[in-house]
N, CA, C and O atoms as a MOPAC input file, in Angstrom:
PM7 MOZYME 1SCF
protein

 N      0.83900 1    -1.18200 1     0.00000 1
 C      0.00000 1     0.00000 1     0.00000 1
 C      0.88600 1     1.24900 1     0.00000 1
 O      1.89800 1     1.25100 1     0.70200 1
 N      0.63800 1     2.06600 1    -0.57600 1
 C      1.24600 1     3.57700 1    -0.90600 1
 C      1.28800 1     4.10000 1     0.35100 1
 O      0.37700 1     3.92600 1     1.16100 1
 N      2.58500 1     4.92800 1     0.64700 1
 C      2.28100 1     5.54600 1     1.87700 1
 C      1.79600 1     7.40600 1     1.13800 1
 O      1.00500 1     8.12600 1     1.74700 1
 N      2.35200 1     7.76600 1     0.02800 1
 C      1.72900 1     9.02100 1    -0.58000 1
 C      1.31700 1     8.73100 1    -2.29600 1
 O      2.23200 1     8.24000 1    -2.95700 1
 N      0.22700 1     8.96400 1    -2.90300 1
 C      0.04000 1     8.60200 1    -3.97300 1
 C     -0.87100 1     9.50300 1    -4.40000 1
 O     -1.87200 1     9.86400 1    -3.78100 1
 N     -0.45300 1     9.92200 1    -5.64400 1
 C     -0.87000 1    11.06400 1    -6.62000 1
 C     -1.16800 1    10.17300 1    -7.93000 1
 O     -0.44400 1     9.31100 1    -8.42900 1
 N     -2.42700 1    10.61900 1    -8.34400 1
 C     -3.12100 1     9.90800 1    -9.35500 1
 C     -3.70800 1    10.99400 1   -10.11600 1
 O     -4.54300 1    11.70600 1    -9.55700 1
 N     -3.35600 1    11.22600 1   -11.40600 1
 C     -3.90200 1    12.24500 1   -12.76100 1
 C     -4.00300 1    13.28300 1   -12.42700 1
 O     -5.04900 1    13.87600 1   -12.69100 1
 N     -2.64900 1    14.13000 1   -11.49400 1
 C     -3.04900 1    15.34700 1   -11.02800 1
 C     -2.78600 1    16.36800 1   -11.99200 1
 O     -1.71700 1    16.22300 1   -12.58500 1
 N     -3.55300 1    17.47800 1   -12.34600 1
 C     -2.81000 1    18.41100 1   -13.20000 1
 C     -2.74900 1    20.09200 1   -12.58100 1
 O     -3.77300 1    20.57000 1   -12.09100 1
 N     -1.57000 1    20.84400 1   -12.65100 1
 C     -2.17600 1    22.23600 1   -12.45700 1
 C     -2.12800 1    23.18700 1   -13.02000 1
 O     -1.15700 1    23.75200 1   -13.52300 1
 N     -3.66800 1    23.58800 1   -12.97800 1
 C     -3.80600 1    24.67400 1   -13.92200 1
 C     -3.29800 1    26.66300 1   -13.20300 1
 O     -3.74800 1    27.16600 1   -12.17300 1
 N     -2.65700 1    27.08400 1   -13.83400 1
 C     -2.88700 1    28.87900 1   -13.83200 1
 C     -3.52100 1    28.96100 1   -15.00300 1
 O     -3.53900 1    28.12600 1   -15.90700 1
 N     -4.21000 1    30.34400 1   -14.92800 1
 C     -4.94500 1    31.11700 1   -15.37900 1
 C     -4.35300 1    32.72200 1   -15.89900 1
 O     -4.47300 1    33.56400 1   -15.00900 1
 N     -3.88900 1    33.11300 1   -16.89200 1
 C     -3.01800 1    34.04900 1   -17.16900 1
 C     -4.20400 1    34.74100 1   -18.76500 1
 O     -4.11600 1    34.62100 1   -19.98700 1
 N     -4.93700 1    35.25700 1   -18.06900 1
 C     -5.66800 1    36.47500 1   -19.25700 1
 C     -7.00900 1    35.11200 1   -19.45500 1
 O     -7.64900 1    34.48200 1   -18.61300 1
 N     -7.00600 1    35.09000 1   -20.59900 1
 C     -7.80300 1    33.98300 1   -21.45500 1
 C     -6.99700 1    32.44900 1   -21.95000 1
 O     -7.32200 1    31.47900 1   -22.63500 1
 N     -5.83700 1    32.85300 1   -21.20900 1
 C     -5.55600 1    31.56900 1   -21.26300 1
 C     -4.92500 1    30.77500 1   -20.13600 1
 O     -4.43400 1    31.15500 1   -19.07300 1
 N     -5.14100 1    29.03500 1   -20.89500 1
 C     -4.59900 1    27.91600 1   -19.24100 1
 C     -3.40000 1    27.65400 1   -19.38900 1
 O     -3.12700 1    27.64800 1   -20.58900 1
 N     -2.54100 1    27.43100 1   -18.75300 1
 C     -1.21000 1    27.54600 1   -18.41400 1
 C     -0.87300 1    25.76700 1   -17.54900 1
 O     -0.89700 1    25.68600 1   -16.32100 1
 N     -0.67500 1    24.90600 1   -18.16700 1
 C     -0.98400 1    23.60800 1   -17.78900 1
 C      0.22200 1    23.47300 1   -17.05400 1
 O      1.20500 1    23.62200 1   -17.78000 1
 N      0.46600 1    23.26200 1   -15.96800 1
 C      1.95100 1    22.31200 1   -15.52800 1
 C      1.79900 1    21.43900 1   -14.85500 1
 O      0.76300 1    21.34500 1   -14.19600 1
 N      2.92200 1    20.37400 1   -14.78900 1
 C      2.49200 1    19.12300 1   -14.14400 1
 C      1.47600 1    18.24000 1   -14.68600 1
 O      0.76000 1    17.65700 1   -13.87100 1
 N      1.29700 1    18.05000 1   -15.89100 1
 C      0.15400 1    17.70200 1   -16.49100 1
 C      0.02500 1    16.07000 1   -15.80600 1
 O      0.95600 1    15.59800 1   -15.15300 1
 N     -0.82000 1    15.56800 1   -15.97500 1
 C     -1.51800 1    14.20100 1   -15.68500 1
 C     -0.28800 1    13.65600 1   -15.16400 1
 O      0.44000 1    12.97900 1   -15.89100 1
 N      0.06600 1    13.95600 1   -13.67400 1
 C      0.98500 1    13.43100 1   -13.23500 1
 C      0.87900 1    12.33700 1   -12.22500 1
 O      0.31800 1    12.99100 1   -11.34500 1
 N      0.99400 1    11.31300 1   -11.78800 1
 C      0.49900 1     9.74600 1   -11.39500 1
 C      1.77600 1     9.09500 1   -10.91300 1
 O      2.42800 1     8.49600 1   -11.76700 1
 N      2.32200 1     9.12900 1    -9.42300 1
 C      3.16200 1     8.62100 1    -8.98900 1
 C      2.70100 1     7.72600 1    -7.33500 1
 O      1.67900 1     7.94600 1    -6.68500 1
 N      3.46000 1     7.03500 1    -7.09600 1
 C      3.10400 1     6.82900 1    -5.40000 1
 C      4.68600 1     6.36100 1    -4.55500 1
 O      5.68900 1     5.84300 1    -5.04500 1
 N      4.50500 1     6.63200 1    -3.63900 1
 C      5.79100 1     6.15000 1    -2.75900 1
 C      5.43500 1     5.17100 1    -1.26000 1
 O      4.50400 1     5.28300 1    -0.46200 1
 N      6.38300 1     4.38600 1    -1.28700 1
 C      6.05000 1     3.54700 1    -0.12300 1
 C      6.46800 1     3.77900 1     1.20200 1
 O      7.62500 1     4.15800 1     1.02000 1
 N      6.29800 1     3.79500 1     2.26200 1
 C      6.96600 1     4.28300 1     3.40600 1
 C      8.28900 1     3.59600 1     3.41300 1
 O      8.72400 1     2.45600 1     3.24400 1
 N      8.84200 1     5.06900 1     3.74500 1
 C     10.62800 1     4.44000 1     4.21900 1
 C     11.49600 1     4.74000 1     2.70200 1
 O     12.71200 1     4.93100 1     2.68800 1
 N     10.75000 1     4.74100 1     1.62400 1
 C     11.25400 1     4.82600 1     0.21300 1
 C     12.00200 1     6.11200 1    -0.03700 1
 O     11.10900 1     6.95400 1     0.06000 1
 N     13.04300 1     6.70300 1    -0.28400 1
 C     13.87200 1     7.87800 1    -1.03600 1
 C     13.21500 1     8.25500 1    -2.24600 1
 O     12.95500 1     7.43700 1    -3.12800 1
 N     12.99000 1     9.24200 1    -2.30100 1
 C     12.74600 1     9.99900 1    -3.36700 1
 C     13.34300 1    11.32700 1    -3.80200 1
 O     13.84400 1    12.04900 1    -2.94100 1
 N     13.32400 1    11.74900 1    -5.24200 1
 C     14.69800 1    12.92600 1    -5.41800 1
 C     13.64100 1    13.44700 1    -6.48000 1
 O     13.22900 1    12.68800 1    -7.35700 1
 N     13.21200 1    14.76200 1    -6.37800 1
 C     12.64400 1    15.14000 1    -7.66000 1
 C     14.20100 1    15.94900 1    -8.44400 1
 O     15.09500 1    16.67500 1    -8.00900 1
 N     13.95000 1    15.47800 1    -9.47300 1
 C     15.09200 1    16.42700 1   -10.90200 1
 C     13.99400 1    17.17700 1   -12.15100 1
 O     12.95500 1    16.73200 1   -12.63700 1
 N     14.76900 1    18.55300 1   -12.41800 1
 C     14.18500 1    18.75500 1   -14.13000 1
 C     15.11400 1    20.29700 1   -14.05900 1
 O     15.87700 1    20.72400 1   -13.19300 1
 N     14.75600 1    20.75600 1   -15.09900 1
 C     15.34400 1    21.83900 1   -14.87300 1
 C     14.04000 1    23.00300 1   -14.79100 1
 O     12.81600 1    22.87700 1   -14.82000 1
 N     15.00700 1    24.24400 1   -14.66800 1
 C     14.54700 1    25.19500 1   -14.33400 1
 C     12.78700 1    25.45000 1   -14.66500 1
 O     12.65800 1    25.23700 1   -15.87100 1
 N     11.58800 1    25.77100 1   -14.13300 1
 C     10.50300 1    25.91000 1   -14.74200 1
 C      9.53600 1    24.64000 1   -15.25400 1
 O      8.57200 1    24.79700 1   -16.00400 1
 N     10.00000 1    23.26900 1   -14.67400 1
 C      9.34100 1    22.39400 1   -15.05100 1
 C      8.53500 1    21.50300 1   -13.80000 1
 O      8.28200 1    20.31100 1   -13.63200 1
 N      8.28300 1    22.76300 1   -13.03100 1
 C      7.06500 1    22.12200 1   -11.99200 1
 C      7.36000 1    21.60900 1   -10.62700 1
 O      6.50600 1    21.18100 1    -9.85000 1
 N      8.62300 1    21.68400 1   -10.40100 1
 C      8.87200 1    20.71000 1    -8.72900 1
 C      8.83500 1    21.30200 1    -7.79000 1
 O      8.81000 1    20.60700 1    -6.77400 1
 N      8.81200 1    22.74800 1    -7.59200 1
 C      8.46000 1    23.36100 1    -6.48500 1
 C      6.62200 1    23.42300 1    -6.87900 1
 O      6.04600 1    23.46000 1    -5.79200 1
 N      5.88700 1    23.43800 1    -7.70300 1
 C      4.33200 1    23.19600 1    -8.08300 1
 C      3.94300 1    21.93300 1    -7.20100 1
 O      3.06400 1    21.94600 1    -6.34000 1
 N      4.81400 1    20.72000 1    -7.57800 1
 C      4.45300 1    19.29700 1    -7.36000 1
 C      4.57000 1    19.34400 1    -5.79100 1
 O      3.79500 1    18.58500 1    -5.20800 1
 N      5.38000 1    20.08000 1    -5.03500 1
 C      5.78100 1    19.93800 1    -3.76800 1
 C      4.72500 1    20.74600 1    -3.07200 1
 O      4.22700 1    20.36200 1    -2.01400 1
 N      4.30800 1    22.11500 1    -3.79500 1
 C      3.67400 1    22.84100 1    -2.98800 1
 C      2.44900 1    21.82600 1    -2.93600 1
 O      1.98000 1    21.51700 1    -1.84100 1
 N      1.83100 1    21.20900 1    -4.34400 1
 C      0.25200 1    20.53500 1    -4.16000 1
 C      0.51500 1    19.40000 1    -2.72200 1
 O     -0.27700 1    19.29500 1    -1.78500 1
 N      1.81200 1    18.64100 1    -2.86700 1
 C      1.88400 1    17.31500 1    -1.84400 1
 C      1.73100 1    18.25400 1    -0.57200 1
 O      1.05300 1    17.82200 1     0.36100 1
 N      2.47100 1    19.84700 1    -0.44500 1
 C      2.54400 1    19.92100 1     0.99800 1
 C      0.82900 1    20.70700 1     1.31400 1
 O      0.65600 1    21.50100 1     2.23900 1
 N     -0.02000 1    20.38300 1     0.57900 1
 C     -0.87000 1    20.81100 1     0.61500 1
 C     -1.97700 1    19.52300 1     1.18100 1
 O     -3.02900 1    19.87100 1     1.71700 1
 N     -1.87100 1    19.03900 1     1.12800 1
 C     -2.66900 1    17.58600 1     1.03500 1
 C     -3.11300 1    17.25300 1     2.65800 1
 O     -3.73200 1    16.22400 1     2.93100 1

């Protein structure tokens, strides 16, 4: 069993008339005790992905 698990999350901004997609349909889980390392570069969502988990 997952100890955190994210299933088809996406997030949207809103900038004028248009959607601003990041993190699109993103679907991971981790098991307790498991290491995890997010990587990407600059602008590709991991402080997004962290803020939604520390939101939860």
């Amino acid at each position: 069993m997952a100890y955190i698990e994210l299933k088809n999350n996406t997030k949207i901004y809103q900038s004028g008339y248009t959607a601003i997609y990041t993190n699109k349909d993103i679907t991971f889980s981790i098991d307790k005790g498991e290491l995890v390392v997010i990587l990407g570069s600059s602008g590709a969502g991991k402080s997004t992905l962290l803020n939604i988990l520390g939101g939860m």
